[in-house]
C-alpha positions as CSV (number, residue, x, y, z in Angstrom):
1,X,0.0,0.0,0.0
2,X,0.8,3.4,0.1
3,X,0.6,4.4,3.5
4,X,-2.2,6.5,3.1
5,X,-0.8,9.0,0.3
6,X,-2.7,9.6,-1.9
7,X,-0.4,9.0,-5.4
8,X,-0.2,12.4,-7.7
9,X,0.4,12.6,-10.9
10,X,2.7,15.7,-11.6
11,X,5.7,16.2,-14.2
12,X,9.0,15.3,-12.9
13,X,11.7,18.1,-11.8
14,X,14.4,15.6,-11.0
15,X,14.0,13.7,-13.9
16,X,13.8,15.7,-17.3
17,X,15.2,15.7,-20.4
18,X,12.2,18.0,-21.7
19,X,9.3,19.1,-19.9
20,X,9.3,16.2,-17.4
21,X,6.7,14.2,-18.7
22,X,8.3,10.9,-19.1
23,X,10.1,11.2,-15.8
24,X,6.5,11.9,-14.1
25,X,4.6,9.4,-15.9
26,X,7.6,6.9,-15.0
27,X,7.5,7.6,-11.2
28,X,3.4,7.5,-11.3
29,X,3.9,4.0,-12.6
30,X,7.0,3.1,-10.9
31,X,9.0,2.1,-13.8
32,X,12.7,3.2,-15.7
33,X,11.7,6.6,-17.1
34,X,14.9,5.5,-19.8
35,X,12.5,3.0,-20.9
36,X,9.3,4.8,-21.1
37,X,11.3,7.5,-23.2
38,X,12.1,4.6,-25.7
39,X,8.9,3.6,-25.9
40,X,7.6,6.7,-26.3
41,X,10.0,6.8,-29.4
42,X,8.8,4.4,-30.8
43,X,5.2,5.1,-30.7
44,X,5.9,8.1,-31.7
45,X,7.7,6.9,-34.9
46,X,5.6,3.9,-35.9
47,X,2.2,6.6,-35.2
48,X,4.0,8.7,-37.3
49,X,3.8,11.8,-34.7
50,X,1.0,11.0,-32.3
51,X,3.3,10.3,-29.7
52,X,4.3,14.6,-30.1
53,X,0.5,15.7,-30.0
54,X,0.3,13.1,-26.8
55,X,3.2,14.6,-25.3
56,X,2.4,18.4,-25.7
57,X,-0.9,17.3,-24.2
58,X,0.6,16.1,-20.9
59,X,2.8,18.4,-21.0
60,X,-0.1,21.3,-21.2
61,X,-1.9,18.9,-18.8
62,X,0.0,18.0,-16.2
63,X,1.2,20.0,-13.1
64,X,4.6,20.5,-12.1
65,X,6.1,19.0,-9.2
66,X,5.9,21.0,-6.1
67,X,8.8,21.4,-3.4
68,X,6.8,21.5,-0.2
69,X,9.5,22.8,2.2
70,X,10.8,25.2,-0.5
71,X,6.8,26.2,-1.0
72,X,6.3,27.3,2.7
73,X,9.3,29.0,2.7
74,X,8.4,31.2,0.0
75,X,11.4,30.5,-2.2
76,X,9.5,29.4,-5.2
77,X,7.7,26.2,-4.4
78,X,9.2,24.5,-7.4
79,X,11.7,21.3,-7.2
80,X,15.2,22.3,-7.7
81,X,17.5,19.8,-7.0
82,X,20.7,22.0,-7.6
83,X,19.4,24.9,-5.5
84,X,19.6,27.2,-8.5
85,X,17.5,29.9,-9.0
């Protein structure tokens, strides 16, 4: 189970190459966001380019990942895992 958390869907901060889709939709799931991002290759190739519209709709979609402590700090609220600004 998931002691009692309820699981979010959110783009990833940590893990982008992008916009973060892939890496959220990977850690929703719980699998290798390397290997969802080859999938999502090839779908996209073989559906020759409905894997793009796909991912500009999750993109457009889906929230970005919060940084709770950094959020009720007031510096930001959004994941940075380098502590750039």
């Amino acid at each position: 189970m998931n002691n009692g958390q309820e699981k979010k869907l959110y783009r990833s901060e940590q893990n982008k190459v992008f916009a973060g889709v892939c890496g959220g939709l990977a850690a929703y799931f719980g699998w290798d966001a390397t290997v969802l991002r080859i999938l999502w290759v090839v779908v996209t190739i073989f559906s020759v380019g409905a894997g793009i519209i796909a991912y500009l709709i999750f993109w457009l979609v889906m929230p970005r990942q919060v940084d709770a402590a950094a959020w009720s700090q007031g510096q930001g609220g959004y994941a940075n895992p380098n502590g750039l600004r």
